[in-house]
N, C-alpha and C positions, 0 to 999 in steps of 0.2 A: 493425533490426527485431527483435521479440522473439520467439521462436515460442511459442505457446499452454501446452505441454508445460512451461514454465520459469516460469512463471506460478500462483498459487493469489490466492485472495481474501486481500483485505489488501497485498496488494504494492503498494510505491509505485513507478511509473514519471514519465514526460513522454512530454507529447506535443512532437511537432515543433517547434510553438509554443513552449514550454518549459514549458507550465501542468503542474505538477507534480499528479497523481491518483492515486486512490486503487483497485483492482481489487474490484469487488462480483459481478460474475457475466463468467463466461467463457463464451461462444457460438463458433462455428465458426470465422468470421471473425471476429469482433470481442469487446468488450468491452463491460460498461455499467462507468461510473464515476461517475454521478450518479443519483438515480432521487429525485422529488419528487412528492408526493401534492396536488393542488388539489382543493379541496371549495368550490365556491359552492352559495349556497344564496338561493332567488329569491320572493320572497312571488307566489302563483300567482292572480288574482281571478278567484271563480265566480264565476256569475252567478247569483241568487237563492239563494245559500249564507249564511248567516250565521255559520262555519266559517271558518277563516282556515288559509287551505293553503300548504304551502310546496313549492318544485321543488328536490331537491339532485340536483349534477353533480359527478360524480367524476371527477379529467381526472389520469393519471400522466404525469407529462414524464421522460423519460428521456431521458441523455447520452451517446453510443454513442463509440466509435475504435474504427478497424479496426488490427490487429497492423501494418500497414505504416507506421502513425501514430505508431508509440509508438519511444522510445529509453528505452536502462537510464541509470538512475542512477549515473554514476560515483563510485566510494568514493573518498572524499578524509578529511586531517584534519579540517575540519570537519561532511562529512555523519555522521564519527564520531563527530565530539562532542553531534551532534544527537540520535544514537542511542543517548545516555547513554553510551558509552563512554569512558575516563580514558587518558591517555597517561603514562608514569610516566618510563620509560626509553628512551631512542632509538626503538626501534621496536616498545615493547611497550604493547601496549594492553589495558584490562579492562574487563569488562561485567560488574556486577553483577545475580546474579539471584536474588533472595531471600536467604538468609544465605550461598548459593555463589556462585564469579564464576568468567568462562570469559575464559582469557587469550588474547590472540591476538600476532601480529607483521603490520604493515602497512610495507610497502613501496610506493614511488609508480611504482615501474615495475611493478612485478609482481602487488601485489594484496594482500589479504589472506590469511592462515590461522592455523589452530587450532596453539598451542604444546602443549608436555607438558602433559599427561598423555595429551593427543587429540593425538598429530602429525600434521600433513596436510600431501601433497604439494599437492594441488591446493589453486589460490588462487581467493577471489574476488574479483571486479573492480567487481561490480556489486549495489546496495542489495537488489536482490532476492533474490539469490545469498545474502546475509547473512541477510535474513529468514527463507527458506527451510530453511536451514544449522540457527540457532536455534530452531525453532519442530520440527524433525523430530529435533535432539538433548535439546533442555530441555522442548521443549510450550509453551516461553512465547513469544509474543507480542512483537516488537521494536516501541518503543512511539519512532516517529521524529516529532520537530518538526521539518517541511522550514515 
């Protein structure tokens, strides 16, 4: 389970099932991850109108999980490579981000973290944790094909 707190819009999780989603709005308990807009629109007949009227219906569907639903994305070589990341050297990996890149070290027991010039103790283990990491040091946006 994920708590609310470790979470911002844009984050990619799974649920249970394993359908991998996308975080749009964060509520108490839960989450929306899908939100879809229906518009019909219905020819109305009056009677003694020679006016031709129409009925439209505005219907949102929304897709909800609640946080007990949800599991983190475990970081592995490939959901790195998904996240544009290069592996060069044993355990060193790079994300390019505009004409700068931010180098990391990824271990499969341990987790990721930031190499020099940023050295960091703590790793992260999980896609969010990444996202989160990059977007509160660079402002860019981790742009993942799951």
């Amino acid at each position: 389970m994920i708590q609310a707190k470790e979470l911002r819009y844009g984050n990619k999780v799974q649920t249970r099932q394993g359908e991998i989603i996308t975080v749009q709005q964060i509520l108490s308990n839960t989450i929306i991850y899908d939100t879809q807009i229906n518009v019909s629109r219905d020819l109305v007949n009056a009677r003694g109108s020679s006016k031709t009227a129409y009925s439209t219906q505005v219907i949102e569907m929304v897709k909800e999980a609640d946080f007990q639903e949800l599991d983190p994305i475990l970081l592995t070589p490939k959901i790195l490579e998904k996240c544009g990341l290069r592996n060069f050297i044993r355990e060193e990996w790079i994300l390019t981000i505009g004409k700068g890149h931010v180098d990391f070290e990824f271990f499969v027991e341990e987790g990721l973290r930031l190499r020099p010039p940023y050295p960091c103790r703590i790793t992260m283990q999980y896609l969010h944790q990444l996202q989160n990491l990059l977007f509160s040091i660079t402002g860019h946006e981790l742009e993942v094909d799951l």
